[in-house]
N, C-alpha and C positions, 0 to 999 in steps of 0.2 A: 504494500500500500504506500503510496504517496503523502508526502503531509507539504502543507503549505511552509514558504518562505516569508518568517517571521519579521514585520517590519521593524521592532526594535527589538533585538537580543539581547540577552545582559550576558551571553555567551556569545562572540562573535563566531568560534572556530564551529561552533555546531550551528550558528546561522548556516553557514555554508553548506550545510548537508540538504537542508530544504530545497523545495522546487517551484518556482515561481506561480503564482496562480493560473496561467496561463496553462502552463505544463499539465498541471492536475486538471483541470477541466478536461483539456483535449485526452488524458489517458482516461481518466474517470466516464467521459461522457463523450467517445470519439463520435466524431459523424463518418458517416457512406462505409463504415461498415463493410464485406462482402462481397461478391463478384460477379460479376457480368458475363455474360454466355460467348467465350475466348472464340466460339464458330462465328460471330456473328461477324459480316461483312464492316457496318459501321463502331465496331469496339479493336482499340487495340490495347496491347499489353505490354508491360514493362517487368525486369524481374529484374532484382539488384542485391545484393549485401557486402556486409561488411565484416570480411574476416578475420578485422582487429578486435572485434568487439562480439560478432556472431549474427548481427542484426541482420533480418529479409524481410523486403517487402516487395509485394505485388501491388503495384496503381497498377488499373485499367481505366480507360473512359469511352462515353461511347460519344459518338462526333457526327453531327449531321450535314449535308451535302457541302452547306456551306463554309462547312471548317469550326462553326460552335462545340463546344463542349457542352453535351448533354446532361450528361451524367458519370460520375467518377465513383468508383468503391478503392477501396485498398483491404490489404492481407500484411498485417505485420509480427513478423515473430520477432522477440526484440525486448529492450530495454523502457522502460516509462518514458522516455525522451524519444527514442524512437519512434512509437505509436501515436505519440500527440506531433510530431513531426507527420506524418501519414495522413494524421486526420486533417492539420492544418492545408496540408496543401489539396487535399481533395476539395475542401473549403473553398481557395483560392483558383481553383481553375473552371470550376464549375459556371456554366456562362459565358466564356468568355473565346474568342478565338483562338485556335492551338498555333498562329502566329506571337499572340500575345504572351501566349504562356511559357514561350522560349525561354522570355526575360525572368521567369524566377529563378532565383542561386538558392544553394543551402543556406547560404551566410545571410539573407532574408529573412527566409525561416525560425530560423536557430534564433537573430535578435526579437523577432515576432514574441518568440517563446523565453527569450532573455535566459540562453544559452551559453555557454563560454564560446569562444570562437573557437571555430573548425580550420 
């Protein structure tokens, strides 16, 4: 379980172990969830991890003629940082042209969620 990051500590070194509200929302309460049917013409898939750490995840989205993004899920196996990374970005692409969504970096993300830098 996650605990929030305590706005005044009277323990600094164990402030630091918390995780920003951000973080625990999106682990706590991810959105898109799940997956999307990987046959379908308009859905495509990503699959990635990290084998410093062990983290996988699956985004799919699904994309209509025009190049919008439909709809997004994600699969993440992984760290509490990980999954609320997962859900944020399925958040963030949802709507919008898969020209535009080129432009998200991790290092977006990660400040989103007031992450140490990557």
């Amino acid at each position: 379980q996650l605990y929030l990051l305590p706005r005044h500590h009277p323990h600094p070194r164990q402030q630091r172990r918390g995780y920003h509200e951000n973080i625990v929302e999106h682990y706590e309460n991810p959105r898109n969830v799940g997956s999307l049917d990987k046959n379908s013409e308009d859905v495509g898939t990503g699959l990635v991890g990290a084998p410093a750490c062990g983290d996988v995840m699956k985004l799919q989205i699904r994309v209509d003629s025009d190049g919008k993004i439909l709809e997004s899920k994600f699969k993440t196996f992984g760290c509490g940082s990980a999954i609320a990374s997962s859900s944020v970005a399925t958040e963030w692409v949802k709507g919008k042209h898969v020209d535009e969504v080129l432009g998200i970096k991790n290092t977006d993300i990660a400040a989103h969620l007031k992450l140490p830098p990557v």
